[in-house]
C-alpha positions in Angstrom: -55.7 -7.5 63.4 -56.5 -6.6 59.8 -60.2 -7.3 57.8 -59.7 -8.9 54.9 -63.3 -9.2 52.6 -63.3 -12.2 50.0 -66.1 -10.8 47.6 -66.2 -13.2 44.4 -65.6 -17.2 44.0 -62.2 -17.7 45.1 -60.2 -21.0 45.6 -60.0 -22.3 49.4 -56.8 -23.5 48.5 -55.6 -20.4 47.6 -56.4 -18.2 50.1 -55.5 -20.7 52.7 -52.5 -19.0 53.3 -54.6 -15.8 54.5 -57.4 -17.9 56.6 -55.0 -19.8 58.5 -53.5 -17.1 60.7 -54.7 -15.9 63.4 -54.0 -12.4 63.5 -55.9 -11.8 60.3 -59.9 -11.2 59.8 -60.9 -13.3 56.8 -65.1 -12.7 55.7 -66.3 -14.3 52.4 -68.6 -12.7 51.0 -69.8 -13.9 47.4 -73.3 -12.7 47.2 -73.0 -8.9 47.9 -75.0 -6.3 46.0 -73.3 -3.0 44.8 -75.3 -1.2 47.8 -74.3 -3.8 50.3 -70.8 -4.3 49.1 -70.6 0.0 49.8 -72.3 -0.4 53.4 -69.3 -2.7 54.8 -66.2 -2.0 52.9 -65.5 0.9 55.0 -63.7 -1.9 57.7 -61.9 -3.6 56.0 -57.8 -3.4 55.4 -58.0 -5.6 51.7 -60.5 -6.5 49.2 -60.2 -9.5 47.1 -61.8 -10.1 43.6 -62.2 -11.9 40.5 -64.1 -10.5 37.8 -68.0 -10.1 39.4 -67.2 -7.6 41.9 -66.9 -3.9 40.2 -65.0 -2.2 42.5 -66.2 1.6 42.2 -64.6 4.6 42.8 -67.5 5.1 45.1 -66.6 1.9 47.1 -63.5 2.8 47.2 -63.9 6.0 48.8 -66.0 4.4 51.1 -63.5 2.3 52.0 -62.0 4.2 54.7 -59.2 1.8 55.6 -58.1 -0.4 52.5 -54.7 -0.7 52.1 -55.1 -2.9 49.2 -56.9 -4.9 46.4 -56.1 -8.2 45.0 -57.3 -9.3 41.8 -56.9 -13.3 41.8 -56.2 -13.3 38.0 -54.7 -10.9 35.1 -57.0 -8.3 33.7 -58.3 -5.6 36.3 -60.7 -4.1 34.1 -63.4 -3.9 37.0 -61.4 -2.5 39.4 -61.3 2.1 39.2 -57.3 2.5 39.1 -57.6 6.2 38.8 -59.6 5.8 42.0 -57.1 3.5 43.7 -54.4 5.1 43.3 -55.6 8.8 44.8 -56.3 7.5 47.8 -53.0 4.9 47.7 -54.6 2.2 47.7 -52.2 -0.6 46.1 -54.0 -2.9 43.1 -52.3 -6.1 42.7 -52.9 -9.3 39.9 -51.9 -12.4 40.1 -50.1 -12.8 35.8 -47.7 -15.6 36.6 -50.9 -17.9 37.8 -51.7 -19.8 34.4 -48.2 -19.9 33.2 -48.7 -23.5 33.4 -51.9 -24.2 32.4 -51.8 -22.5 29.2 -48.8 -24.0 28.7 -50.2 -27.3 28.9 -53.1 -26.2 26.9 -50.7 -25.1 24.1 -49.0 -28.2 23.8 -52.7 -30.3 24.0 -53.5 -28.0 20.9 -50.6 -29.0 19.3 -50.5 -32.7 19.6 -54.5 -32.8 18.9 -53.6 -30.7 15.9 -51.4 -33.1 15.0 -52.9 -36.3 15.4 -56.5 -34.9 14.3 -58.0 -35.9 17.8 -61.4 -33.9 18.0 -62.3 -34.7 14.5 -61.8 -38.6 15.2 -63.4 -38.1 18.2 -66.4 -36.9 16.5 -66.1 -39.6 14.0 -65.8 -42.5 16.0 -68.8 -41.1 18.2 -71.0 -40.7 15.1 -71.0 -44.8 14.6 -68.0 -44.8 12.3 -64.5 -46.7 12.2 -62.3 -44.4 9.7 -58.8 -44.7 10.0 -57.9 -43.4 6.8 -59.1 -39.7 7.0 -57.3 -39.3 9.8 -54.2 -40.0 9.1 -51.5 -37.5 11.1 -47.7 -36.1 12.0 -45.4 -36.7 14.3 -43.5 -33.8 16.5 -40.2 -36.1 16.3 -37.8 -34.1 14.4 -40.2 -31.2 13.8 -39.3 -27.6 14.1 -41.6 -25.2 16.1 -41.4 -21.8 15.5 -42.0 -20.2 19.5 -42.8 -16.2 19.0 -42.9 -14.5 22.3 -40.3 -16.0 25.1 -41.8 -15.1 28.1 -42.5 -17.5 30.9 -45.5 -19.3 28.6 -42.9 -19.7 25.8 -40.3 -20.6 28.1 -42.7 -23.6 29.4 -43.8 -24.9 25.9 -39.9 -24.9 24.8 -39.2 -27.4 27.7 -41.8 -29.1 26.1 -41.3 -29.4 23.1 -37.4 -30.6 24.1 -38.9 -33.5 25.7 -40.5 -34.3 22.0 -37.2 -34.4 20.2 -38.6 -30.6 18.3 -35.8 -28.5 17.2 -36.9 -24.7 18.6 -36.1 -21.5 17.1 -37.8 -18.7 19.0 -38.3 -15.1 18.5 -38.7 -12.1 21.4 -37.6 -8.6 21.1 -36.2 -9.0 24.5 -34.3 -12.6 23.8 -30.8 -12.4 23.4 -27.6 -14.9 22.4 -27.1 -15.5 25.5 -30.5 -16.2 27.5 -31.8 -18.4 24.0 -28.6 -21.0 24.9 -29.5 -20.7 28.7 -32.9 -21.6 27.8 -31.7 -24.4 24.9 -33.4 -22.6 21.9 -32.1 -21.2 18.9 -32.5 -17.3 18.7 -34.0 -16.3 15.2 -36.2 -13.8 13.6 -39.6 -14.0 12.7 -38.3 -14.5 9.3 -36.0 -17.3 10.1 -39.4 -19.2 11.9 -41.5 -18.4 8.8 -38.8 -20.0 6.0 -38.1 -22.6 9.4 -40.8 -24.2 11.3 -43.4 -26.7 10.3 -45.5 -25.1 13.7 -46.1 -22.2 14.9 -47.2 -20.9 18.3 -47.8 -17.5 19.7 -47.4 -15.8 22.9 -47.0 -12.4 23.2 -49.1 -10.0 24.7 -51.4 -8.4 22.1 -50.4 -4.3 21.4 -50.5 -2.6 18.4 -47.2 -3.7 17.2 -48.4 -7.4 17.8 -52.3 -6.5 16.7 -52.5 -9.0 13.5 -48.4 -9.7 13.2 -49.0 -12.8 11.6 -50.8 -11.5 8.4 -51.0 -12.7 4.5 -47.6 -11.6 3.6 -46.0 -13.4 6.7 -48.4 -16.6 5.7 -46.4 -16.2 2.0 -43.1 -16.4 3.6 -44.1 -20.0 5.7 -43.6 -23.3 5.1 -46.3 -25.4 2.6 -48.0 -27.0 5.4 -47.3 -25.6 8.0 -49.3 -25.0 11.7 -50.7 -22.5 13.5 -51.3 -22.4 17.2 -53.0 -19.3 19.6 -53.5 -19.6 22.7 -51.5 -15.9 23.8 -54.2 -13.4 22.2 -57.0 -12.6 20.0 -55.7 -10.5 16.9 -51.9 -11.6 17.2 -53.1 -13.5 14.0 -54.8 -12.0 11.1 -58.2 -14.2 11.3 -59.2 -13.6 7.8 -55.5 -14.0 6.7 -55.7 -17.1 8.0 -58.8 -18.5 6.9 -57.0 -17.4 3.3 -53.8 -19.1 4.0 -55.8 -22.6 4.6 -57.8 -22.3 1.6 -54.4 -21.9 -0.4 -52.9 -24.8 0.9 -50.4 -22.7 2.9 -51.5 -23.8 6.1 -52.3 -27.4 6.8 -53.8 -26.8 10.5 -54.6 -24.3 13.0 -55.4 -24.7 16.8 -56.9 -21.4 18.2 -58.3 -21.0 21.7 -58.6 -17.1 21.6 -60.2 -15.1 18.9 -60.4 -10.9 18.3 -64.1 -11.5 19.0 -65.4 -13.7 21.8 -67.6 -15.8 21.5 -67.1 -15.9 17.6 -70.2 -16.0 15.7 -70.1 -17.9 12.6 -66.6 -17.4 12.5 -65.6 -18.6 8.8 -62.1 -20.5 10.7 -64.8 -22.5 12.8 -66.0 -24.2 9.0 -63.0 -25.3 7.8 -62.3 -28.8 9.0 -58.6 -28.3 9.1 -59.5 -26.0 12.4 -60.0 -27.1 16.3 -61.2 -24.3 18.8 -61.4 -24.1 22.1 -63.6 -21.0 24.0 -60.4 -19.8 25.7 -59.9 -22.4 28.1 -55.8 -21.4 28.5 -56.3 -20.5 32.0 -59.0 -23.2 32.9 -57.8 -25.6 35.2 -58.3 -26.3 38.7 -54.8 -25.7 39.7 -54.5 -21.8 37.9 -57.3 -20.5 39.7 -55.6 -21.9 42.8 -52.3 -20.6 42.1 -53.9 -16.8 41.1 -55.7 -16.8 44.4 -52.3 -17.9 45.8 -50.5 -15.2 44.3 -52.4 -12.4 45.1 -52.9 -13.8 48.7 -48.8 -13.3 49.4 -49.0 -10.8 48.0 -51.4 -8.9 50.1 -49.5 -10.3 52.9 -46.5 -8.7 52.4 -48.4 -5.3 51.8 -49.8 -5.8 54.9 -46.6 -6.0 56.7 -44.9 -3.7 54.9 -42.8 -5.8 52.7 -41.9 -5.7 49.3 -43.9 -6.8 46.3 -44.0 -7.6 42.7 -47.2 -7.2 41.1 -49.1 -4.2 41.8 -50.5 -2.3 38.7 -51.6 1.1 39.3 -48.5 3.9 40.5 -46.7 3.5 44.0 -47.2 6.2 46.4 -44.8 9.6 45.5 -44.9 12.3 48.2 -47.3 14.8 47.3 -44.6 17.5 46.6 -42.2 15.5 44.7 -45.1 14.3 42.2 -46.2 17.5 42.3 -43.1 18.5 40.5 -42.4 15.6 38.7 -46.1 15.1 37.2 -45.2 17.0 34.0 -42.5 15.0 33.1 -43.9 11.6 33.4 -45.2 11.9 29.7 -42.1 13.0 28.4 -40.3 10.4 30.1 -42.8 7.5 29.3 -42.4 8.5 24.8 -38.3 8.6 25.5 -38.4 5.3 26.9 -41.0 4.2 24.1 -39.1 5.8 21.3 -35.8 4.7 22.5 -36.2 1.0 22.2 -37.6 1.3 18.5 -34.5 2.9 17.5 -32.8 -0.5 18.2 -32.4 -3.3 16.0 -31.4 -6.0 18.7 -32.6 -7.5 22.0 -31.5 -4.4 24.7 -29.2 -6.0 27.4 -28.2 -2.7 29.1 -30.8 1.2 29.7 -29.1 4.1 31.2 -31.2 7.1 32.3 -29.5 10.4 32.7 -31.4 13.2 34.6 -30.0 16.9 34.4 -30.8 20.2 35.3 -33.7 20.7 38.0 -34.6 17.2 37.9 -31.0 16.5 39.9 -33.2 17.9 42.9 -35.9 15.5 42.9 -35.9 11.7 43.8 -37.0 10.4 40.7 -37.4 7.1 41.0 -41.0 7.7 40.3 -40.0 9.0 36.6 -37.4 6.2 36.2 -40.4 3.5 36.4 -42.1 5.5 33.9 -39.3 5.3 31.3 -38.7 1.7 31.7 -42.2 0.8 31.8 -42.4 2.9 27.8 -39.1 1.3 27.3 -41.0 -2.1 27.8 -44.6 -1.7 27.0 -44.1 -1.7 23.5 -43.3 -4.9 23.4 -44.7 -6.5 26.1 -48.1 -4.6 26.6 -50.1 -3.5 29.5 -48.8 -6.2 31.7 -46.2 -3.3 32.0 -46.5 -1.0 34.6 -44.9 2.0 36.8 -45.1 -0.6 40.1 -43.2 -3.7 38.5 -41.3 -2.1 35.7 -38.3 -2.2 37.1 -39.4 -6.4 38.3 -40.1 -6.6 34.9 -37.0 -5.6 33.2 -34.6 -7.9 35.9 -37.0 -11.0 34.6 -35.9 -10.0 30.7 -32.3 -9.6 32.0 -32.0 -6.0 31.3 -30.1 -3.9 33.4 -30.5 -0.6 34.0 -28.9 2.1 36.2 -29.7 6.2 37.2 -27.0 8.9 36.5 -27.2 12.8 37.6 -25.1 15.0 35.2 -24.6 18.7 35.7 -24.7 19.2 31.7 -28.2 19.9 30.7 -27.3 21.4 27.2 -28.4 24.7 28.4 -31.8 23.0 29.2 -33.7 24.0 32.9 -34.5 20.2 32.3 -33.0 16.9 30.4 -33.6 13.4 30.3 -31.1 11.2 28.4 -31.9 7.5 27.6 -28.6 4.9 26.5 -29.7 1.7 25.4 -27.5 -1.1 24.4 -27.2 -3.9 22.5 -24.9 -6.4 21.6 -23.6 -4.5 18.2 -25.3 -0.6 19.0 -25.6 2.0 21.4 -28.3 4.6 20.9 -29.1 7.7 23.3 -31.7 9.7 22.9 -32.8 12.4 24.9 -35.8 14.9 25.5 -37.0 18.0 27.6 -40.1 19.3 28.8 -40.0 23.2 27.0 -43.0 25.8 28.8 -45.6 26.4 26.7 -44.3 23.3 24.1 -44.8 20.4 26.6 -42.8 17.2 25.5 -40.0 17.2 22.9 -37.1 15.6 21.8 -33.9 17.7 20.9 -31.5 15.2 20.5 -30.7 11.3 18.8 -27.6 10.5 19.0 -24.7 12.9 17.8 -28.2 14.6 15.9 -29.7 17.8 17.3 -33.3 18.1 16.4 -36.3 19.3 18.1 -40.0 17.7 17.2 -43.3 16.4 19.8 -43.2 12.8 20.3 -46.7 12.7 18.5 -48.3 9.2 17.6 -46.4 8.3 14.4 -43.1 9.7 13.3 -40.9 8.7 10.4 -37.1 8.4 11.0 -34.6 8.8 8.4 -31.0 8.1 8.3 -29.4 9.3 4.9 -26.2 11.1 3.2 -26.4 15.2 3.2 -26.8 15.8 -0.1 -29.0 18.3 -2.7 -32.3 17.4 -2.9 -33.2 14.9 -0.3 -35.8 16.7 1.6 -37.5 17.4 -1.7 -37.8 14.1 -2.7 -38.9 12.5 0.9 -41.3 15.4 0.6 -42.6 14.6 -3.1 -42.5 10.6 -2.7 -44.9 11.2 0.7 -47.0 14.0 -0.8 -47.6 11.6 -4.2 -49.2 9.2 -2.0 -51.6 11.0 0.0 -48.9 10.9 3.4 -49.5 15.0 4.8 -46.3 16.2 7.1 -46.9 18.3 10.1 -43.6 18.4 10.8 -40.0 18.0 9.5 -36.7 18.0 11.2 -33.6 17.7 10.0 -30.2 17.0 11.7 -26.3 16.4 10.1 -22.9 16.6 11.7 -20.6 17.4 8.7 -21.9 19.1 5.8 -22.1 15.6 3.0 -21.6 13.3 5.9 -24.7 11.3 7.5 -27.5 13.3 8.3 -31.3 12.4 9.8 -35.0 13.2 9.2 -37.4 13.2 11.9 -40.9 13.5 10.0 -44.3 13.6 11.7 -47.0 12.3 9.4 -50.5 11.8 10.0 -50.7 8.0 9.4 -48.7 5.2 9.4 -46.8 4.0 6.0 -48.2 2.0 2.9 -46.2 -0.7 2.6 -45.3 0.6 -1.1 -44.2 4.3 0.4 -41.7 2.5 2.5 -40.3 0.4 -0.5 -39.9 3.4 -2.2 -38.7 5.6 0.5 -35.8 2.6 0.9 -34.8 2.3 -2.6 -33.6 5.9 -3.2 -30.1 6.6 -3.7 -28.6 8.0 -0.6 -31.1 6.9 1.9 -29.5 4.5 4.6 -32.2 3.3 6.4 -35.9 4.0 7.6 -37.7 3.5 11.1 -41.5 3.8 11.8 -41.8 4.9 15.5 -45.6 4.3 16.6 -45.8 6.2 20.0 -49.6 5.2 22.2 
């Protein structure tokens, strides 16, 4: 028999599928102070919350028998991870509960958008019968522009179908072939700028996403074009925004999320070309059943020892082998986030190579690490070590392990191969005593520089004078290198820089980085 504790406002519905059997302990409990929450946790097997409950690292030592805790919804801020996982206890979320709902709520934005239904609404209320102010567009023969083609974007593209839209969608992860599966045209987020006459959003919100749509992408759209959020605060440049309607650039915008919330005196909530919802994405009856659902199955197949999906904090290692692994799980997380910014194309195929000492471990452990770097910069903290490798099977991207005995005269290597449709790209790292973390190699290119925060990469042609003039053209503008290495197979053949500077790039150092003569290409690798 195993104690399950209920401890917030949870669909019935939803945890129906834990209540009904008899060989489980269900107590609801939705009114429990911190203190009396810590005097009976101690018998119970799981613990299920929303978003009152703040589950402690003191309740959770005190919980002498927990096996797991279910968090019916995404964000787990108010549950001690750190905590959760030294004792080995599993955290699991329920993301895939408001797929729907939000999808819905996207495509209610839209057509109210559209048809201006909350102003005339507010109109008609107010005693009046105008018809002429509120006069709208149809979707018919529209294109939307989808960015983000996860299982939200998937959703509002079959929606979208049904309304005779044309789609052109843009994911990092979205290749050739999974855009036809899915009936959508694959294009960049140039091609929806110059495209679509709307524009939706739904990524998750990292710094690569963190204001993506700003003034110059506004520049690039369509004269009267849309906006919708209903993904993130901050994925759109607020201010940029409020610009681009005030030039005439954008003709509506539909926002239910916002980088502050609640947004006081937001300037976006005075213009009358603006609706707003207070983040209702995931407010319908039917999510908050389905979350509850989730994280109920979930906690049933913990509970008999079968697999799951979505735990987010790190599976249990035996204490030796993550003893000896622990060092490397940094260096393996920056290959993995390094590698996939080397690309220019959706990845459809990651091989990780392990040599040296690490062929005596089982490193599965450090495998979930890569791909979940590999992935989170994209995708964001909905990324983790437990359902990394779920994670990368749902964005059709393979992925195998290989042992070598070749370590490059290295006591320890990891190698990373990722491919695309047109590239392959390896790059590989070691964990140096004394140095911690670095990467010695990128392709054919030997190097050796710290995955540190921001790096500059530099393909050019070996010639007189280059490093000078990187050097000069960053120093001119206030850019300070730590570090520079350089890397060339022929002498006057290709060659690479791998900079580290202090701070990201001015748009205007890049420009003029990429006009000089000789200079191939340049890359901006962020690392968290």
């Amino acid at each position: 028999m195993h104690n399950i504790l209920v401890s917030d406002p949870i669909s019935a519905e939803g945890i129906a599928a834990l209540t009904n059997r008899t060989d489980l302990s269900v107590d609801v409990q939705t009114n429990l102070s911190p203190a009396d929450l810590l005097g009976v946790i101690g018998k119970y097997d799981a613990l299920i919350v929303r978003s009152q409950t703040k589950v402690t690292k003191e309740i959770i030592e005190a919980g002498s028998q927990l096996k797991v805790i279910g968090r019916a919804g995404v964000g787990v801020d108010n549950i001690d991870l750190d905590a959760a996982t030294e004792k080995g206890i599993i955290v699991v979320n329920a993301p895939d509960g408001n797929t729907m709902s939000t999808a819905e709520h996207t495509f209610a934005m839209l057509m109210s958008l559209s048809r201006h239904i909350p102003q005339a609404y507010k109109s008609t209320v107010e005693g009046n019968w105008d018809r002429k102010s509120f006069k709208g567009v149809e979707l018919n023969r529209k294109t939307l522009g989808i960015v983000g083609m996860g299982r939200i974007g998937t959703e509002v593209s079959k929606r979208a179908k049904a309304f005779n839209m044309d789609i052109i969608s843009y994911d990092p992860f979205l290749t050739e072939e999974r855009a036809e599966k899915i009936g959508v045209r694959k294009g960049s987020l140039q091609d929806i700028y110059k495209e679509a006459d709307y524009i939706t959003v739904h990524t998750p919100l990292t710094k690569e996403t963190h204001h993506l749509i700003d003034l110059e992408a506004f520049q690039q759209m369509k004269q009267g074009v849309r906006l919708i959020n209903c993904a993130r605060g901050g994925i759109i440049d607020e201010d940029a925004l409020v610009e681009a309607i005030d030039r005439g650039i954008v003709a509506g915008a539909a926002i239910d999320v916002f980088e502050q919330e609640p947004p006081e005196r937001h300037p976006l909530l005075k213009r009358s070309q603006v609706i707003a919802t207070p983040h209702l994405g995931a407010s319908t009856e039917e999510a908050q059943t389905y979350v509850a659902k989730d994280v109920s199955e979930e906690i049933l197949h913990i509970l008999n020892n079968e697999s799951f999906k979505n735990a987010v904090n790190m599976p249990q290692v035996p204490a030796d082998v993550r003893k000896a692994l622990e060092p490397y799980y940094l260096l393996g997380e920056k290959i993995g986030e390094m590698a996939i910014q080397l690309i220019q194309e959706p990845p459809h195929k990651v091989t990780l190579t392990y040599a040296g000492e690490l062929t005596d471990y089982e490193t599965e452990s450090l495998t979930r690490t890569i791909l979940k770097g590999l992935l989170r910069y994209h995708l964001g903290s909905k990324v983790n070590v437990v359902n990394a490798t779920y994670m990368a099977k749902s964005y059709d991207l393979s992925y195998s392990v290989e042992y070598s005995s070749s370590s490059l005269d290295f006591t320890n290597l990891i190698s990373v191969r990722i491919e695309t449709k047109n590239e392959t790209r390896t790059l590989s790292g070691t964990l140096l005593s004394g140095y911690g973390p670095r990467i010695i190699k990128i392709d054919d290119y030997s190097i050796d520089v710290a995955p540190t925060d921001h790096l500059l990469y530099i393909q050019h042609l070996d010639t007189k004078g280059m490093i000078g003039h990187v050097g000069t053209a960053l120093g001119e503008q206030d850019i300070n290198i730590a570090t520079m290495q350089v890397g060339r197979k022929d002498r006057g053949g290709d060659a690479i820089m791998m900079i580290t500077v202090d701070k990201p790039l001015p748009k205007q150092v890049r420009d003029q980085l990429e006009a000089m003569e000789h200079i191939r290409s340049i890359k901006e690798i962020q690392l968290s």
